[in-house]
C-alpha positions in Angstrom: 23.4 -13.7 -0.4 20.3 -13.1 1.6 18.0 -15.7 1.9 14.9 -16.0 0.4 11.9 -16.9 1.9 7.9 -17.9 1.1 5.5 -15.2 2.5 1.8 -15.3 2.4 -0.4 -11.9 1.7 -4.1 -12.2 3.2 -5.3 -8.5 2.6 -8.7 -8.3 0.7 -7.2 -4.4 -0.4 -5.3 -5.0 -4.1 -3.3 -1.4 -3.0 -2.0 -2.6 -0.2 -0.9 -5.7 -1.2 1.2 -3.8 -4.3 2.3 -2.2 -2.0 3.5 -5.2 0.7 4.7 -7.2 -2.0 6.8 -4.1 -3.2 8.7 -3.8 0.1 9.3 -7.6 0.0 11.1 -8.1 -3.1 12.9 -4.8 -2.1 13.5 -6.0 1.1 14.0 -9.5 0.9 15.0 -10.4 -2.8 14.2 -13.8 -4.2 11.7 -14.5 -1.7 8.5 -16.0 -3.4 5.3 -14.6 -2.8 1.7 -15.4 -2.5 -1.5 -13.3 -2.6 -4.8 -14.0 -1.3 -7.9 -11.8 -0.2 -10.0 -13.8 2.3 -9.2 -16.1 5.1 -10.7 -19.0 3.6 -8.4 -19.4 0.5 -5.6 -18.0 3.5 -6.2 -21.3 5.2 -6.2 -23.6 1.6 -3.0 -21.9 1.1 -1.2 -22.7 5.1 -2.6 -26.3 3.9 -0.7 -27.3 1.1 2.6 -24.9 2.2 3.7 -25.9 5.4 7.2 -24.1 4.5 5.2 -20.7 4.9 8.1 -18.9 6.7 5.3 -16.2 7.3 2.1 -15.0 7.3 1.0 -11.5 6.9 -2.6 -10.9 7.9 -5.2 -8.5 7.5 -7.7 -8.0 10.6 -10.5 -6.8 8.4 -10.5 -8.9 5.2 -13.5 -11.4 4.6 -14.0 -14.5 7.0 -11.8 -12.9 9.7 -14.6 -11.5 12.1 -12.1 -9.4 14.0 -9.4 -11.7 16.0 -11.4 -14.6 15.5 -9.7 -15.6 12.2 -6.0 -14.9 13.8 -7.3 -18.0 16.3 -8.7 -20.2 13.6 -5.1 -19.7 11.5 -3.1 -20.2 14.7 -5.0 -23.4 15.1 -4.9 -24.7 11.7 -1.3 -23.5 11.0 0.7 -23.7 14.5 4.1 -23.6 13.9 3.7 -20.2 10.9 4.5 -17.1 12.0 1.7 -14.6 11.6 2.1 -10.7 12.1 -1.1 -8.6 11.9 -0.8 -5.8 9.3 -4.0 -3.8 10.3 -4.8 0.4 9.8 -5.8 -0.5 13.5 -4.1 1.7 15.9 -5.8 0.8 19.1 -3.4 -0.4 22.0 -5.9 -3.1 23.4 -6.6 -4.6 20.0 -2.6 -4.9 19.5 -2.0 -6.6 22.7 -5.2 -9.0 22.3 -3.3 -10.2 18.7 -0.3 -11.1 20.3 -2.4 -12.7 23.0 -3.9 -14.7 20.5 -1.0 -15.8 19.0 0.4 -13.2 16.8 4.5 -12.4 16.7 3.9 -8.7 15.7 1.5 -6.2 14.4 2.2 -3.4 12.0 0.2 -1.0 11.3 -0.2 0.0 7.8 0.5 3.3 9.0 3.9 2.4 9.0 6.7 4.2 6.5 8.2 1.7 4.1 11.4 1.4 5.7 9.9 0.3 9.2 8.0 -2.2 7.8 11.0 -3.8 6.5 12.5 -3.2 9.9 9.6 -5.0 11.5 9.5 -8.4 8.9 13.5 -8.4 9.3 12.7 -8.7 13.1 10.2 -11.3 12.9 12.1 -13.2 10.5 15.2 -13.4 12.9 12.5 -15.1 15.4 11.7 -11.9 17.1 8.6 -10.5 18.4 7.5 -7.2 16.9 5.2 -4.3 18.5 4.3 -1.0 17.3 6.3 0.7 19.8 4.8 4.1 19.5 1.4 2.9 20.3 2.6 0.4 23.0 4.4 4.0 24.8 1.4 6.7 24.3 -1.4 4.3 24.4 -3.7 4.8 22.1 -7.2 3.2 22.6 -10.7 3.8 22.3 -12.4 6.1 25.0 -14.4 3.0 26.0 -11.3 1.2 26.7 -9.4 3.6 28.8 -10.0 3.3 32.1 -9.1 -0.4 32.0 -6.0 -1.6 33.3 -5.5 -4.5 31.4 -1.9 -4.1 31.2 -0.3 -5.7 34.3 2.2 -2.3 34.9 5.0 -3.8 36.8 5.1 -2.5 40.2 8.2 -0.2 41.5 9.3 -3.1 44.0 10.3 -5.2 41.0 11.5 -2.7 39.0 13.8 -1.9 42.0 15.0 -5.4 42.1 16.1 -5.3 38.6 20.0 -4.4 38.4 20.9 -1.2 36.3 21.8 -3.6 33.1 18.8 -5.5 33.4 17.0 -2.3 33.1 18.9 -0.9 30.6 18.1 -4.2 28.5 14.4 -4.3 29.4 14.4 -0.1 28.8 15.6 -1.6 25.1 13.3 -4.6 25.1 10.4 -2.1 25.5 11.3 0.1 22.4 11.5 -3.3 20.4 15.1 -4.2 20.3 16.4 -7.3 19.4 18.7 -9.5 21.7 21.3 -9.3 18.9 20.5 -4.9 18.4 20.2 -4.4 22.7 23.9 -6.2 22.7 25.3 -4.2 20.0 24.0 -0.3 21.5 24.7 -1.5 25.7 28.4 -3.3 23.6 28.0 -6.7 25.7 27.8 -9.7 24.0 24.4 -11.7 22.7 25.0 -14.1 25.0 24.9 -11.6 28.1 21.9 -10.1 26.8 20.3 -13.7 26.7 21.4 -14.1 30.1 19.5 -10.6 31.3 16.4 -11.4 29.4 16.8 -14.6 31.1 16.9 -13.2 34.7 14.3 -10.4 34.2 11.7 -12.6 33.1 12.5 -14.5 36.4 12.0 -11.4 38.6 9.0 -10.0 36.9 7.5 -13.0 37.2 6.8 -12.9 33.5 6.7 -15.8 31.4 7.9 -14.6 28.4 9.4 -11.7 26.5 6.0 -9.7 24.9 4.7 -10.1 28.8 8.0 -8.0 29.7 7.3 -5.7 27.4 3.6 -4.8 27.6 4.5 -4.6 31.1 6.8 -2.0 30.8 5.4 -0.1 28.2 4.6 2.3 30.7 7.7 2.6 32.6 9.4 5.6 33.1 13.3 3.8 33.2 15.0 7.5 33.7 13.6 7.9 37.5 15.1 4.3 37.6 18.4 4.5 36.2 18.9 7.4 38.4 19.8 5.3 41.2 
């Protein structure tokens, strides 16, 4: 039997939280739910449920002032999860939540089955990323020209061995440790033991660095060698 767990809603939009509440109970039967639609009443509700085994958050509800209101939760609540759920598609405003704290951001965007996909993920203890704006990059104009992202350089890539880039190629899409093991069929352990040894050489100090690092990376003129 699947266990169930206690998941907050902060969205201000009654639709959308139908709709996440839907793919919850679908998803994740059992689990009890709670709805709320402005960060004040989100952070009465972290107070008197510490056993919050999420938080779902909305960027643009009332109170939040952008990524301001992810920081105030963080600090109130830090040992909650919290995942962005935003109609925000702009790369720098993804990797500035996670930054601040966040364990993934989906975009609401996102078909029904992949946001199950993504609270499965950060349920196991995973980090989750829109990987398809973490590959193409989509940002504001304004933001373009910035290079914010810390690209790892060829040297290290070249240090990496071809199974530590074969993990990290993974890491990047949004794999889990447990998922990367199963496809590259080595066990969870080895994996752990990669992840482990390429945070070391990147000089990285932990797994969402790796991969907005190598979002970028083009592993096939790698794994050529």
């Amino acid at each position: 039997m699947e266990p169930a767990y206690k998941i907050l809603i902060a969205d201000d939009h009654p639709l959308f939280r139908e709709a996440i509440s839907s793919v919850i109970a679908s998803g994740f039967a059992g689990s009890e739910i709670i709805e709320t639609d402005d960060l004040d009443s989100a952070l009465e509700i972290t107070r008197g449920n510490d056993d919050l085994d999420l938080i779902l958050l909305d960027l643009n509800m009332p109170g939040m002032h952008g990524l301001n209101g992810l920081i105030t939760l963080r600090n109130e609540a830090p040992t909650i999860p919290v995942v962005i759920v935003s109609a925000e598609e702009d790369k720098q405003v993804v990797l500035q939540a996670i930054t601040y704290g966040a364990v993934g951001f989906i975009t609401k965007s996102s078909p029904r089955a992949q946001m199950t996909e993504a609270i499965q993920q950060i349920l196991n203890g995973n980090v989750y990323l829109p990987s398809d704006i973490i590959r193409t990059g989509k940002q504001s104009s304004s933001r373009r020209n910035r290079n914010d992202d810390n690209p790892i350089s060829p040297e290290l890539l070249n240090s990496l061995t071809r199974r530590q880039l074969l993990v990290l190629e993974r890491m990047s899409k949004g794999e889990s440790n447990k998922q990367i093991a199963y496809n590259l069929n080595i066990a969870e352990t080895t994996v752990k033991a990669h992840v482990s040894a390429i945070l070391r050489k990147l000089g990285v100090h932990n797994r969402v660095q790796a991969i907005l690092s190598a979002s970028d990376v083009d592993f096939s003129q790698y794994l050529k060698r």
